[in-house]
C-alpha positions in Angstrom: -52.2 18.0 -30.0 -54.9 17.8 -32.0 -53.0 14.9 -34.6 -53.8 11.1 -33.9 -51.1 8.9 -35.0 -51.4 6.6 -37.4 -52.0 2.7 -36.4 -50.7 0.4 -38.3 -52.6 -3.0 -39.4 -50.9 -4.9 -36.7 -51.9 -2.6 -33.8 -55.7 -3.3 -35.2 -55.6 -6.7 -34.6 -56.9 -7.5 -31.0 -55.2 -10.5 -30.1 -51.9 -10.2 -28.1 -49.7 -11.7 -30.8 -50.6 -8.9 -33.2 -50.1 -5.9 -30.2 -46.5 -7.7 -30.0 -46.0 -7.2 -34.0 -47.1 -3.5 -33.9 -44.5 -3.1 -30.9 -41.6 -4.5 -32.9 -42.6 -2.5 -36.1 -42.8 0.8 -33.8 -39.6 0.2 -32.1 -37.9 -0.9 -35.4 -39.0 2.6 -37.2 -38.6 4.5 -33.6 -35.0 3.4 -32.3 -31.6 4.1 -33.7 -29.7 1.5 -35.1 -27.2 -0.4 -33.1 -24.2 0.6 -35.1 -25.4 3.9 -34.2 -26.3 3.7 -31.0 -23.0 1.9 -29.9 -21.1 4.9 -31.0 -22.9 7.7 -29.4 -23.6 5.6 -26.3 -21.4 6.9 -23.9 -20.4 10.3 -23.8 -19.4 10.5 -20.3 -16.8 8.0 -21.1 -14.6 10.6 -22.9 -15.0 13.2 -19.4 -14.3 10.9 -17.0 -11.1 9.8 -18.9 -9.7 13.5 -19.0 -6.7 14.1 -17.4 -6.4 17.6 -15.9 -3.1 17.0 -14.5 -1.6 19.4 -17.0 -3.4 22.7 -16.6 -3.0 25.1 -14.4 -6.6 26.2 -12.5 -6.9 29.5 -14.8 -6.6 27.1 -17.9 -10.0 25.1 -16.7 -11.8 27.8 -15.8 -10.9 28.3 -19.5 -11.7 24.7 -21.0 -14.8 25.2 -18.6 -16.2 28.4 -20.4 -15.3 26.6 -23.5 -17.4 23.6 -22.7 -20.1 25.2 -21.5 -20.4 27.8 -25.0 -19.7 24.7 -27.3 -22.4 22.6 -26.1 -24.8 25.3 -26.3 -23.4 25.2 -30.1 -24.3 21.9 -30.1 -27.6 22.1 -28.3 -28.7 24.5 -31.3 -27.5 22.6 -34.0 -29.1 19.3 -32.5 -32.5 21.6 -32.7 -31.9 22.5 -36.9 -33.9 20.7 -39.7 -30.8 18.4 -40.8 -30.7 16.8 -37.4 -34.4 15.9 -37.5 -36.5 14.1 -39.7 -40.4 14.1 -39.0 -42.1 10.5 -37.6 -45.7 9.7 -37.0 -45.9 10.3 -33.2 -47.7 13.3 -33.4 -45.2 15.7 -35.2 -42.8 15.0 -32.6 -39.4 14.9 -34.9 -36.5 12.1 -34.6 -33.1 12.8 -34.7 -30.8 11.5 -37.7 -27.8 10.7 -37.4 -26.4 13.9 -37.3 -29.2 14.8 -34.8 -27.7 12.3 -32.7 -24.1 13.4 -33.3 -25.3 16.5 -32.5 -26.8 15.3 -28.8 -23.8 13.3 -28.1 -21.6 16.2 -28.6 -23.7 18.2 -26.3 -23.9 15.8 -23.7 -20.2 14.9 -23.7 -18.7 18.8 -23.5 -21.3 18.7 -20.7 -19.9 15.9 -18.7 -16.5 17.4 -19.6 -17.4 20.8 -18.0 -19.0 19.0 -14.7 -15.6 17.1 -14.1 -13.9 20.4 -14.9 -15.8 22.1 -11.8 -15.3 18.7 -9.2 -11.5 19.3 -10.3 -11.6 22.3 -9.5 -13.1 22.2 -6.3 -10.7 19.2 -5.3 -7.5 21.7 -5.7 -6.4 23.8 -2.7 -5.6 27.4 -4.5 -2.1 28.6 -3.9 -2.5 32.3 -4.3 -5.9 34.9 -4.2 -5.8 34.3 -8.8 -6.1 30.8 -8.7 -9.0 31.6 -5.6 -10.7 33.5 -7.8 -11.0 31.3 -11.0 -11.9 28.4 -9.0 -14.6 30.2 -6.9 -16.1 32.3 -9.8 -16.4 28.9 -12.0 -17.7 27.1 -9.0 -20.5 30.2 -9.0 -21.1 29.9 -12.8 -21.3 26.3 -12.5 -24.3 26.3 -10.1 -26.3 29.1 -11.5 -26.1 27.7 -14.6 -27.3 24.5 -13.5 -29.4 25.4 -10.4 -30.5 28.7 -11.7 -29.1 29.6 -8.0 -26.7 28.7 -5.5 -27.8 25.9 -4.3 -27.0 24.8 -0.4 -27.7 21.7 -0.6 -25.6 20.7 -3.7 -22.7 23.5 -2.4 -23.3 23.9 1.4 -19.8 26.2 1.9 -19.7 28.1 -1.9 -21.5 31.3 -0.2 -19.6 31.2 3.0 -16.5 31.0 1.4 -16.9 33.5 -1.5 -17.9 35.9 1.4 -14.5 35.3 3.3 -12.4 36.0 -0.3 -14.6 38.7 -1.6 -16.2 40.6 2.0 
């Protein structure tokens, strides 16, 4: 607000060939590197991969609460002066590398705790415990997210927290 960003001598140039140039220079100062990119390019990957076979429904209500705190961590960290590094678009910061790190980590503890919930919600609890932790995480889940329970997203969540709770 208030700044203008610098243009550089190719942007000046009014012919289309020299728009192109100023594109490339841009995109070239503006983008991560490949090698870079490549390795924080999926972070889904690593969530979808997770086997939750092994533990039991009060352990990932656990690993969700986990998941959900350490990417807040990570959310802060990706926000700290080493993770940034300013550019000319208007003071708007870029990450580094560890900025990027940082946003991957985020994201994937993320995806981790979304699968966490849908496995969760696919298990039929054996006793009013293992109820419980899957209902309240369920609950957590969506206000976190939604900011409310939402009935379109979880139609029966209400309904059936009334049922085990009165």
């Amino acid at each position: 607000m208030g700044q203008r960003a610098t243009i550089s001598q190719a942007a000046q140039a009014l012919d289309l060939s020299g728009r192109a140039a100023s594109a490339r220079e841009s995109a070239a100062r503006h983008l991560p590197s490949k090698a870079e990119a490549a390795q924080f390019a999926d972070p889904q990957a690593y969530a979808d991969g997770f086997d939750f076979s092994p533990f039991t429904t009060a352990d990932m209500a656990f690993i969700y609460k986990i998941a959900r705190d350490t990417a807040d961590f990570w959310r802060h960290v990706a926000n700290m002066p080493r993770c940034n590094e300013p550019s000319e678009w208007a003071g708007i910061p870029r990450p580094t590398t560890l900025g990027r790190f940082a946003d991957f980590e985020c994201e994937r503890l993320g995806f981790l705790s979304d699968r966490c919930v849908q496995e969760l919600s696919r298990r039929k609890p054996a006793d009013d415990d293992e109820r419980d932790h899957i209902l309240c995480t369920q609950i957590l889940h969506e206000i976190e997210c939604s900011g409310r329970i939402d009935r379109r997203d979880a139609p029966t969540l209400l309904i059936e927290a009334l049922k085990a709770w009165g």
